[in-house]
C-alpha positions as CSV (number, residue, x, y, z in Angstrom):
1,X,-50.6,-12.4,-94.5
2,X,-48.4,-12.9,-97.6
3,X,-49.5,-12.4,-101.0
4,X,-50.2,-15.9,-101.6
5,X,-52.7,-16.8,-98.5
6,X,-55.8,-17.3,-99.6
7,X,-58.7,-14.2,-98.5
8,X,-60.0,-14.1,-95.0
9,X,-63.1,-16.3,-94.9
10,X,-66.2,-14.2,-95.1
11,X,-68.5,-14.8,-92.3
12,X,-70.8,-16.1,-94.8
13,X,-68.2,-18.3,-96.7
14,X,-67.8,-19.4,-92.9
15,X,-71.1,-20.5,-92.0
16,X,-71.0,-22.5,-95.0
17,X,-67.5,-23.9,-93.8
18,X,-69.3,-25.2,-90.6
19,X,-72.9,-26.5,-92.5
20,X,-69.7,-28.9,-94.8
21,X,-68.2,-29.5,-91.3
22,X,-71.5,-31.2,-89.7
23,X,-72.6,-32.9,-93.5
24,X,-68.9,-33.9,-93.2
25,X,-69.3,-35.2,-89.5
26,X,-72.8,-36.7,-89.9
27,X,-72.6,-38.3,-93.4
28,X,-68.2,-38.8,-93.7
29,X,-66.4,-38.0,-97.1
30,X,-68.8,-39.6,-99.0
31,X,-71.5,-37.3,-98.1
32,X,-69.6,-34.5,-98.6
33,X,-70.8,-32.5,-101.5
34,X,-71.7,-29.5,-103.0
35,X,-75.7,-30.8,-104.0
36,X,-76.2,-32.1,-100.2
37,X,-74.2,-29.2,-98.6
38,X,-76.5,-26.3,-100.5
39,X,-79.4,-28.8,-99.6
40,X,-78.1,-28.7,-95.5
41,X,-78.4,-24.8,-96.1
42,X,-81.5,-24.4,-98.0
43,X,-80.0,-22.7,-101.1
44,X,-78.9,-24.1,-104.6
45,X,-75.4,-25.3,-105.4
46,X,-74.5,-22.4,-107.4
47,X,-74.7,-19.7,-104.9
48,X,-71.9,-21.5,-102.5
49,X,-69.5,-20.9,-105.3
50,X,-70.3,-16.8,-104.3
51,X,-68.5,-17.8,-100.9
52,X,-66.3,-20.8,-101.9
53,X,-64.8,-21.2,-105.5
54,X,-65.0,-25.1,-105.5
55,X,-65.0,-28.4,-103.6
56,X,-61.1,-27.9,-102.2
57,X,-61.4,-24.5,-101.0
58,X,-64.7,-25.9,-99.3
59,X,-63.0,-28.7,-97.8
60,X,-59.8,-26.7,-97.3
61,X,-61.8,-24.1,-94.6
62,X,-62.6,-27.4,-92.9
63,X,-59.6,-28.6,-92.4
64,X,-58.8,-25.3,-91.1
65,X,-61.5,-25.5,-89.3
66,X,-60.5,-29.4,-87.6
67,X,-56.7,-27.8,-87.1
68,X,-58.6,-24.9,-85.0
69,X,-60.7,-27.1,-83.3
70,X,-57.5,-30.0,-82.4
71,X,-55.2,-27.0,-81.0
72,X,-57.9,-25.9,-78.7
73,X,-58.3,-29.3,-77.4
74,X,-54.8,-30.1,-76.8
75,X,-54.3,-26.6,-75.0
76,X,-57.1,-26.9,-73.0
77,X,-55.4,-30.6,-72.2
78,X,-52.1,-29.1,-71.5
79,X,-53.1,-26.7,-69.1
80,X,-51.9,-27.5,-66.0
81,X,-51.0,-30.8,-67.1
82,X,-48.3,-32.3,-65.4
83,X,-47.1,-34.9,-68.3
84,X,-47.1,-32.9,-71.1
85,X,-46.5,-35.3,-73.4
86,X,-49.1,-37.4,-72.1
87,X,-51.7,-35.3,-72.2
88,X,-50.7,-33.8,-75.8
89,X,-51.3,-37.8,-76.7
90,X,-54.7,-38.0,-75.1
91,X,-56.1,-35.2,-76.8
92,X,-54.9,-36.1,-80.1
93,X,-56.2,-39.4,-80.4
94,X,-59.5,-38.4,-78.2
95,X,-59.7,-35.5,-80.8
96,X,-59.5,-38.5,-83.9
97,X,-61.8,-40.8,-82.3
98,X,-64.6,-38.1,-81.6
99,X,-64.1,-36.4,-85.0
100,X,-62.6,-39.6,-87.0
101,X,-64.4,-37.9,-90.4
102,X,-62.8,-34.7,-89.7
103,X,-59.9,-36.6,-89.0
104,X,-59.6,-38.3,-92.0
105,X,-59.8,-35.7,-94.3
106,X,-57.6,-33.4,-92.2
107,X,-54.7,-36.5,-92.6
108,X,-55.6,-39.0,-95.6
109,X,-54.3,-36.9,-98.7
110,X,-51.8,-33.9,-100.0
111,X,-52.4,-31.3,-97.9
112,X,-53.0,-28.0,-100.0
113,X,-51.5,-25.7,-97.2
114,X,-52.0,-22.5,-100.0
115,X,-55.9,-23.1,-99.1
116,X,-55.5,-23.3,-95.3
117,X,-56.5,-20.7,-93.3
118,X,-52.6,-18.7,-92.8
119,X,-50.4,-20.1,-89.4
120,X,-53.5,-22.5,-88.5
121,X,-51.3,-25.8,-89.0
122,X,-48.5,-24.6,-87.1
123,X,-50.8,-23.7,-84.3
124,X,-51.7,-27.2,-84.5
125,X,-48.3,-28.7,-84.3
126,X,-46.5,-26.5,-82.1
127,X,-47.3,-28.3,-78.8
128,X,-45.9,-31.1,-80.4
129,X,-42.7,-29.3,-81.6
130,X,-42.3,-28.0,-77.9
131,X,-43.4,-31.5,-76.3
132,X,-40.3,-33.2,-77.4
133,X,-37.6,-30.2,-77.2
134,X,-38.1,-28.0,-80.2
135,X,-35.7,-31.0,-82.1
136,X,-38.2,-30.7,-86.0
137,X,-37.3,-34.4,-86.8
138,X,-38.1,-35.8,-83.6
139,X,-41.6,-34.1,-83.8
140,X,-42.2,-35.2,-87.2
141,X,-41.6,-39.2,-85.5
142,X,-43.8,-38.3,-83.0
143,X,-46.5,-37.4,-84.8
144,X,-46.1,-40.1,-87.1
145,X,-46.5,-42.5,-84.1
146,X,-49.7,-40.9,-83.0
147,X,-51.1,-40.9,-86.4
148,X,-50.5,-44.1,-87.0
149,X,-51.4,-45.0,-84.0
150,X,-54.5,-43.6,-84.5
151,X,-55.3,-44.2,-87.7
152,X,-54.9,-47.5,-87.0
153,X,-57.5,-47.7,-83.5
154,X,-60.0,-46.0,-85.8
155,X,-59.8,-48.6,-89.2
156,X,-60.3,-51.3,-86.2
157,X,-56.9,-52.5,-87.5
158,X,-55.7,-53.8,-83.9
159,X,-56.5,-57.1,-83.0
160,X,-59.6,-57.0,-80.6
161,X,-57.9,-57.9,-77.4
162,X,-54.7,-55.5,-77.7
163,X,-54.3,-53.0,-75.1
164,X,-54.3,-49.9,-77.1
165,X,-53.3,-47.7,-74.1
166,X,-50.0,-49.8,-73.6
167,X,-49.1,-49.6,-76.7
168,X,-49.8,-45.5,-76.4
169,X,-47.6,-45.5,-73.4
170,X,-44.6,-47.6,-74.6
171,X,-44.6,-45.3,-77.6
172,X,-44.4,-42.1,-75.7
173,X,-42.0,-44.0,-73.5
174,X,-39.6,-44.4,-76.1
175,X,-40.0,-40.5,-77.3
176,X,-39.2,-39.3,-73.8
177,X,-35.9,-41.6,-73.5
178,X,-35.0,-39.2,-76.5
179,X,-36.4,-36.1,-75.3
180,X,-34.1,-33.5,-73.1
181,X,-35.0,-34.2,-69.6
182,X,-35.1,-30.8,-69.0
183,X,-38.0,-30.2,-71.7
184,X,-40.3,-32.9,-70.1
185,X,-39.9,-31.4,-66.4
186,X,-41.8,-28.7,-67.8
């Protein structure tokens, strides 16, 4: 921990974390507030600012939260997985479309990575950096295909007869023909 990362959560300041998590995930962005998160716990609004100093740091342990939650998904997907790649791509958009709140506010703005919880968003990305080679700049394209990709499937943006998981395919097809050969045989 540097100097500039933000203090441990306290287990307290982390149950509140998960309470905004399931307001977030029941109610979306909208319904994400102080007012209805200290009503969720049973307390008034002022004592969460005890645990949490204001709305980003609240929002900020969630997004930790969601980067914990999406690298625990894709390892579990990755183990054993033959297609690497693959399966990296199946979790992260079956991770979106069960969580697309969570998603959202994980993606949709400036990321305040002083707030995040320290090393949690590289956890998140490493399978990625590994998936295609370790090369940063082909990650960063990668990722930018699944998230728009993803965004995308959730904003019902696709025309309704589009085969979404073709699409998904000839995408990761065209990051493996760049990808070492070595790095996708696992």
């Amino acid at each position: 921990m540097t100097t500039t990362d933000p203090p441990p959560l306290t287990p307290r300041a982390r149950e509140i974390a998960d309470a905004g998590l399931e307001l977030l995930e029941a109610e979306g962005a909208d319904g994400l507030s102080m007012r209805r998160l200290a009503e969720r716990l049973g307390i008034r609004a002022p004592s969460i600012y005890k645990h949490l100093p204001d709305k980003e740091a609240l929002e900020a342990a969630i997004i930790s939260r969601g980067f914990e939650l999406q690298a625990d998904a894709v390892a579990a997907a990755l183990d054993g997985a033959d297609d690497s790649l693959t399966a990296l791509a199946q979790a992260y958009r079956a991770f979106a479309c069960e969580h697309p709140h969570l998603y959202r506010l994980m993606t949709a703005h400036e990321l305040n990575r002083a707030l995040l919880t320290p090393g949690v968003e590289q956890r998140a990305a490493l399978p990625v950096h590994e998936a295609v080679g370790g090369d940063p700049d082909l990650a960063r394209a990668a990722w930018a295909f699944a998230h728009g990709m993803t965004i995308l499937e959730l904003d019902r943006r696709f025309p309704p007869d589009a085969d979404l998981d073709a699409a998904w395919q000839r995408g990761l097809d065209a990051f493996r023909s760049t990808t070492p050969r070595r790095v996708l045989d696992g």
